[in-house]
N, C-alpha and C positions, 0 to 999 in steps of 0.2 A: 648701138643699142641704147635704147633711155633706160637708165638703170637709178632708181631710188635709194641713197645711202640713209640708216637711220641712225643716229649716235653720228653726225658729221662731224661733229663738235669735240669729238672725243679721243682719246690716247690714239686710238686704233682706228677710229671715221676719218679723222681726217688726211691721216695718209692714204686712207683707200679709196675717197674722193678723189685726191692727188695722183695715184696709181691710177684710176679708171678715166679722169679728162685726158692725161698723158698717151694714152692708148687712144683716145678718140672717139670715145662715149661720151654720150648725153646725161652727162649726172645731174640729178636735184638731191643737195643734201637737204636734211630732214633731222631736227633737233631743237629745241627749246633756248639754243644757245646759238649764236650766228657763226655761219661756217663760210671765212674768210680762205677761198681756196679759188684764184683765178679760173678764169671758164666754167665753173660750177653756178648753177642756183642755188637759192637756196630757199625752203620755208621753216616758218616757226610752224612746230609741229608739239601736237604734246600726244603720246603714243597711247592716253590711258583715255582718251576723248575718241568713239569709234569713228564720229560721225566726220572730225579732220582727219585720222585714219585714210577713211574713204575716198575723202575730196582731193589727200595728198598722190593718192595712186593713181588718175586720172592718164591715162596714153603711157603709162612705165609697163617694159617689159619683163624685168629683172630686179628684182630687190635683195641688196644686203642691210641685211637688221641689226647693229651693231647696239641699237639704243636701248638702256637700261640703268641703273643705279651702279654702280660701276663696283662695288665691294657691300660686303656688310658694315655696319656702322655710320651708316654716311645719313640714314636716316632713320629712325627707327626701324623694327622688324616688320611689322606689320605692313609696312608702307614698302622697303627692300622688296618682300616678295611678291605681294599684291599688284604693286605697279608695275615691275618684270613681267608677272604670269598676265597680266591685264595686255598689260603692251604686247607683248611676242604674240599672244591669240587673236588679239585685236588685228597685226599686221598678217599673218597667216591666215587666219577665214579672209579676209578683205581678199589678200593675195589670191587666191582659192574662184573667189566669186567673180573678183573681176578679170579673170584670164592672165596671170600675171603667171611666165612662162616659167622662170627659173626665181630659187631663194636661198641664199647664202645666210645662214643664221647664227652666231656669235653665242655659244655657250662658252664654256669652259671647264678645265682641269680640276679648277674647285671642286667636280663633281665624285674627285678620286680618293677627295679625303687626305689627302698627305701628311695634311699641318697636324694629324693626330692620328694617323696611322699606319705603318710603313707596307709598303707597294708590298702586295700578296705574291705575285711574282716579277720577274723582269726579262726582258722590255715589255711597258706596259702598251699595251695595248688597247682596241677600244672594247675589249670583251672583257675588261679588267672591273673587278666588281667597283659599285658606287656605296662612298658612306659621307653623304653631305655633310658639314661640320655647322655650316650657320645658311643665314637666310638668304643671303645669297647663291651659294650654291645648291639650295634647295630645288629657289625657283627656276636653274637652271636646268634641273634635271625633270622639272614642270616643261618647260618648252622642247626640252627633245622629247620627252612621252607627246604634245601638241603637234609637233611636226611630224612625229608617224603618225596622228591620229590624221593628220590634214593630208599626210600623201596617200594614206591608207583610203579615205572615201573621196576625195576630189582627184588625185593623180596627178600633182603637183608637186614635179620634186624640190626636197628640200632638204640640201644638207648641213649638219650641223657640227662647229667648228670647235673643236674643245681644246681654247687655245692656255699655253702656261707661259707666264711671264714675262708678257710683253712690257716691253720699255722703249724710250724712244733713243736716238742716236746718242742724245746729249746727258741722258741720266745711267747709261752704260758703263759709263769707267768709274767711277761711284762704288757703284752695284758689283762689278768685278771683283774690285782692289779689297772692296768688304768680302765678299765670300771667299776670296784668296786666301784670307788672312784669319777667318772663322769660317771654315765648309760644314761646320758642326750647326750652325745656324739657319743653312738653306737648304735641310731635309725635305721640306712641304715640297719645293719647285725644282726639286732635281738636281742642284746647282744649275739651272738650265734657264737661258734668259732668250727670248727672240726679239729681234730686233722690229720694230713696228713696222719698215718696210719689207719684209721680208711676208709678214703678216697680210700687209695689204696685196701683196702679189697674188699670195693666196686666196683671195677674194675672188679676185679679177679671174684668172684660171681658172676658180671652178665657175665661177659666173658665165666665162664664155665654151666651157669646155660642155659635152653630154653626160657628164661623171653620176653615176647613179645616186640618189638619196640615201641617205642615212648618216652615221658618225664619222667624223674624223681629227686625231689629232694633229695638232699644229703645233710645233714649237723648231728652235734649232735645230742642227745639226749632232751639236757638242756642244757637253756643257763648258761652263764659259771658264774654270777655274783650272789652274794647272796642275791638276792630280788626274790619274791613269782613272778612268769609270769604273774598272777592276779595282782598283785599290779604296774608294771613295765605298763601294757598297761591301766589300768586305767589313769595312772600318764601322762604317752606320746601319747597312743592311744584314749585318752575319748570316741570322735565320731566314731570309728573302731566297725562296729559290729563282735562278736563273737561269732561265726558260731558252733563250737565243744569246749568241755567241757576242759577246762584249770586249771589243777592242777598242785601243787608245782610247780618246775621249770622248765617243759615240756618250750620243744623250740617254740616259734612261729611258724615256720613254718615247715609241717609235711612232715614226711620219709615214711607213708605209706603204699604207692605205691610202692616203692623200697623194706621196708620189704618184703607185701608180693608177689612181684615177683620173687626177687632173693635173701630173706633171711636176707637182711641187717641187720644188727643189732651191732650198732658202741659199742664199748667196753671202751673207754678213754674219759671217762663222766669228763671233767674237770670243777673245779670250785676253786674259793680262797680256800677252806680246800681239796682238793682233785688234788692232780700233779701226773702227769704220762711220766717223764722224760724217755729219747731214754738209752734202755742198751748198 
């Protein structure tokens, strides 16, 4: 399948470039930034120009849309959401017009609010209300409203990925040994960190699988820290009611829907006694 990656260049593009040659796809990554990824193309693409857009999609069957401003901060407000909400409508109408079969789209968890407001109940799920905190995850909750408006009149499925805390192999034990040692600091992400290849698999799955359109979350397993999930939301979540049954170190918020639409099933369960460094 020729499959167009957008954000190649980025935390989570370029493993899923990586993941999708491997398998034996025809990838063109697609990014403003050059995406160093054997067997891959690549083009300079800028997401917020429709008319490269267009020219970028020529014979692709399949697009995952990864590219965006990657947090709030990194550019003013104005620019965070405008170019997100420009870029994602720009690659979905395109998608749409030009026959482009399936579209994997990269939102995220930012949409749940964490960093200022604790989970309404637990395991969250994707019917769990949104309260965006910054511009960022505004304009992400701008693209999944775009993507049912696109599957809604064209009938183009597309699902959208609302992923929390990806990191890559090497910035993992870091990130652990800290939350280990402060779990009182990584209330927003669950204590829950996914490993960026685990993310990329994710892609790839729904990309080749017929999984229907709409929401899903992606993250671990378990969160990454060695405290029981029972003991971690009593401590920070008291008043949180707890909707499905929580044992050992199951992640707060549930994959699902994703398993079983398109199989997911993350592999690089990290924890303090458990590292799964990049070969």
């Amino acid at each position: 399948m020729r499959i167009l990656v957008t954000g190649s260049a980025g935390r989570i593009g370029r493993y899923v470039v990586r993941d999708l040659v491997a398998a034996g796809h025809d990838v063109i990554g697609a990014d403003v930034r050059q995406t160093d990824v054997p067997g891959a193309q690549h083009l300079f693409v800028d997401l917020t120009d429709a008319g490269q857009v267009y020219a970028s999609l020529a014979g692709v069957e399949a697009v995952a849309h990864l590219g965006a401003w990657a947090n709030a901060g990194v550019v003013p407000d104005p620019q965070t959401y405008g170019d997100n909400v420009r870029g994602t409508f720009h690659i979905l109408q395109a998608c749409a017009e030009l026959g482009v079969r399936r579209v994997v789209s990269a939102s995220s968890a930012q949409v749940y609010g964490f960093f200022g407001h604790p989970p309404e109940y637990l395991l969250v799920d994707e019917d769990h209300p949104l309260r965006p905190l910054n511009s960022y995850a505004l304009s992400k909750t701008a693209g999944e409203a775009a993507a049912a408006y696109i599957t809604d009149r064209y009938g183009l499925p597309i699902l959208c990925f609302r992923i929390m805390g990806v990191r890559t192999p090497e910035e993992m034990p870091e990130q652990i040994q800290r939350l280990q040692d402060d779990p009182a600091a990584d209330t927003g992400l669950l204590w829950t960190r996914t490993d960026a290849r685990d993310a990329a698999t994710a892609f790839r799955l729904a990309l080749e699988s017929d999984a229907p359109a709409g929401l899903y979350n992606i993250t671990a397993p378990n969160v990454v820290v060695d405290h029981p999930t029972q003991e971690l939301i009593a401590r920070f979540f008291p008043k949180v009611q707890v909707h499905t049954a929580v044992a050992g170190r199951i992640s707060p918020m549930s994959c699902a829907r994703a398993q079983a639409a398109f199989g997911y099933d993350p592999v690089f369960d990290w924890s303090v006694t458990r590292q799964f460094p990049e070969n």
